[in-house]
C-alpha positions, 0 to 999 in steps of 0.5 A: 333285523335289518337297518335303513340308514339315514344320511341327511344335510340341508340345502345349504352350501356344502362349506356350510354343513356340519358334517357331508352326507359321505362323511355321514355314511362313512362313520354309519357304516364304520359303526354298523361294522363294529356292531354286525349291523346289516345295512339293507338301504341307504337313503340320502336327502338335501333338504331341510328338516324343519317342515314336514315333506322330505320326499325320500324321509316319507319314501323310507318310512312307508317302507318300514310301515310296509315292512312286514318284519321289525326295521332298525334306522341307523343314522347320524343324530336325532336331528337328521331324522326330524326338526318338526314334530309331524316327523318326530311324531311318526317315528316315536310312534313307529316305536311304540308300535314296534314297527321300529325296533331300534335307533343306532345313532353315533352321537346319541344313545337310545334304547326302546324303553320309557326313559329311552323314549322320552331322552328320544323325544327331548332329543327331537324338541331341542332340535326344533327349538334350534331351528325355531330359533335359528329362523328367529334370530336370522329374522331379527338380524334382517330387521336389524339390517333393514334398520341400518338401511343395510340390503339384506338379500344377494346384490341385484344386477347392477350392485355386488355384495360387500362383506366389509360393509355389509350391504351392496355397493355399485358394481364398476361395470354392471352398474353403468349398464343398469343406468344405460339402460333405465335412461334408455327405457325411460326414452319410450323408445325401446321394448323390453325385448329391445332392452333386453337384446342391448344388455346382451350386447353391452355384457350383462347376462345371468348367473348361467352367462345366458341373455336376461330374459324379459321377465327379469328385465321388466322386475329391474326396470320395477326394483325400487333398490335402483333409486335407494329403497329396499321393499321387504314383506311389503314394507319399504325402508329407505336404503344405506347405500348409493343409488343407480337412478333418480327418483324421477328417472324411475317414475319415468320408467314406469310410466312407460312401462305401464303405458307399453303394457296396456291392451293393444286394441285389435282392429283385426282378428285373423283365423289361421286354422293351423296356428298353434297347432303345428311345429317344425320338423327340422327345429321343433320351433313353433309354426306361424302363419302371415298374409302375403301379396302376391298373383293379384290376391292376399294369401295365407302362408305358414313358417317356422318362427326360427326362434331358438336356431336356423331353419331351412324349411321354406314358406308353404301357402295353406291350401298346400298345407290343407292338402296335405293334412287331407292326404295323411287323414284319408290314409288313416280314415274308415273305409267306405264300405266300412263305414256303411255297414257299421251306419246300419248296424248302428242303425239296427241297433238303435231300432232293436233298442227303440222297439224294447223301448216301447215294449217295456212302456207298454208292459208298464202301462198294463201293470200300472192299470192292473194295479189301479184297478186292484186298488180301486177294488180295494178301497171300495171294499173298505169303504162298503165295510167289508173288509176290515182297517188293518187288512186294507193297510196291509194289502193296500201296501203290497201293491 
């Protein structure tokens, strides 16, 4: 019989887990040996077992519903398999079934009969209590956090994180930025785009040293945490630790921020038949396209908008653009003698298909009268008496 073995840890830090899926894999495979188990796959997943849909846990199982002999699972304990009971259910099921033959666990013992079931099935309820639990207990203690007026949650930009406080304290360089840059903003003269190029400049960057990008930026400028507040599941709570701006600095931010993000009135809509159709060859930039003056006229040209790197390709006017595409379409076009004897061939057809038309109205038409007229006969027979009531129904339903 052959064994899948199992080797799981959850998406937490590795210092975190109890034990490494190596270190997992390392003692299934010692006990595998000690016991002549032969070991047909391994599988290995991060991710948390407290919800259903592991990709490589749902992988495994169609492959031991597809099996067309008994499967052995080797793995750890009954918690790496299931902490829900969706995932414990199938595999109590796949038991009974006997589509799994046998569990080989190296902290707990299991054997394919009732007893053996139900130890299984006790085994899988006290690992969903834990984890149910487990969530319980965190959830309290961020209500507790958030009573104490305690940041429950990794320090934003502009704070860090203090283990001995427990909360978030100003950090001595990103928070002066933060503050430059909502007394900035609330000036009306920036963009966030502005602002963001700016805190490039001044050194703050994310966690990847990369600039911030602008939706990040605009979630700053809107976190209540900058004037003291803490917003949890929709409730605000007000915050234990020091403030980066007044109140009346953030409202003047919003302010702005709404004023800035209202519809700009569009006095004039270009066509640019080619706009967002087309990229750079040399970048894989989008192309753009602009008006220019120039020989006494307005023309349109198309760029390279250049935004990830340098580009060398040069402005093109978009009749030199439209030829082009001329140039390359009639390189890949129909013939014209092509095209004229499939015109007519679609045309015969559509002739040959209009006369068989016509034909089968016409055949209709006559069975239809021929019909009528049998009908016609039929009924005055039976209103003359000479054929009887149940005679009539009959032949009057054959037609």
């Amino acid at each position: 019989m052959k064994y899948f073995l199992y080797a799981r840890k959850s998406s937490e830090a590795e210092e975190r887990q109890a034990m490494s899926i190596e270190a997992q894999i390392a003692e299934l495979q010692l006990l595998a040996e000690r016991e002549g188990i032969t070991i047909a796959k391994i599988f290995t997943e991060s991710k948390s077992a407290k919800t259903p849909g592991r990709p490589i846990f749902k992988n495994m199982i169609e492959l031991i519903h597809a099996s067309k002999e008994q499967v052995g699972i080797l793995t750890w304990h009954p918690d790496r398999l299931a902490r829900n009971s969706v995932d414990g259910g199938q595999i109590i099921y796949l038991v009974d079934q006997g589509k799994i033959a046998a569990l080989r666990f190296c902290t707990f013992w299991f054997e394919a009969t009732p007893q053996g079931l139900f130890m299984l099935q006790v085994a899988f309820g006290q690992s969903k209590y834990y984890s149910d639990n487990l969530s319980e207990n965190v959830k309290r203690g961020i209500r507790q956090k958030l009573r104490r007026g305690e940041y429950p949650r990794m320090a934003p930009f502009g704070y860090m994180n203090e283990p001995k406080l427990k909360n978030i304290v100003p950090d001595p360089v990103h928070s002066k930025i933060i503050k430059k840059a909502f007394a900035e903003f609330a000036a009306g003269n920036d963009t966030l785009t502005s602002i963001g190029e700016k805190l490039h400049l001044w050194g703050l960057v994310n966690k990847q040293g990369k600039p911030i990008g602008k939706s990040s930026i605009d979630r700053i400028l809107k976190n209540p945490v900058y004037m003291g507040l803490i917003v949890h599941q929709g409730e605000t709570h007000q915050g234990n630790f020091t403030p980066l701006v007044s109140k009346q600095l953030f409202d003047q931010v919003q302010h702005q921020l709404k004023t800035k993000s209202k519809a700009r009135k569009k006095n004039n809509i270009h066509h640019f038949p080619f706009a967002n159709l087309l990229h750079c060859g040399e970048c894989g930039c989008a192309i753009t396209a602009q008006f220019a003056q120039g020989n006494g006229g307005l023309y349109r040209y198309y760029r390279c908008s250049k935004k990830r790197q340098k580009c060398s390709q040069p402005y093109i006017q978009e009749q030199l653009l439209a030829d082009q595409f001329k140039n390359r379409l009639l390189q890949i076009s129909i013939p014209e003698d092509w095209c004229n004897k499939m015109s007519a061939q679609l045309t015969e057809w559509k002739q040959q298909e209009s006369s068989a038309s016509r034909l089968c109205a016409q055949k209709t038409n006559v069975q239809l009268e021929e019909i009528q007229t049998k009908l016609d006969k039929l009924v005055n027979s039976f209103l003359d008496g000479i054929i009887e009531k149940d005679i009539y129904v009959k032949q009057k339903d054959k037609l």
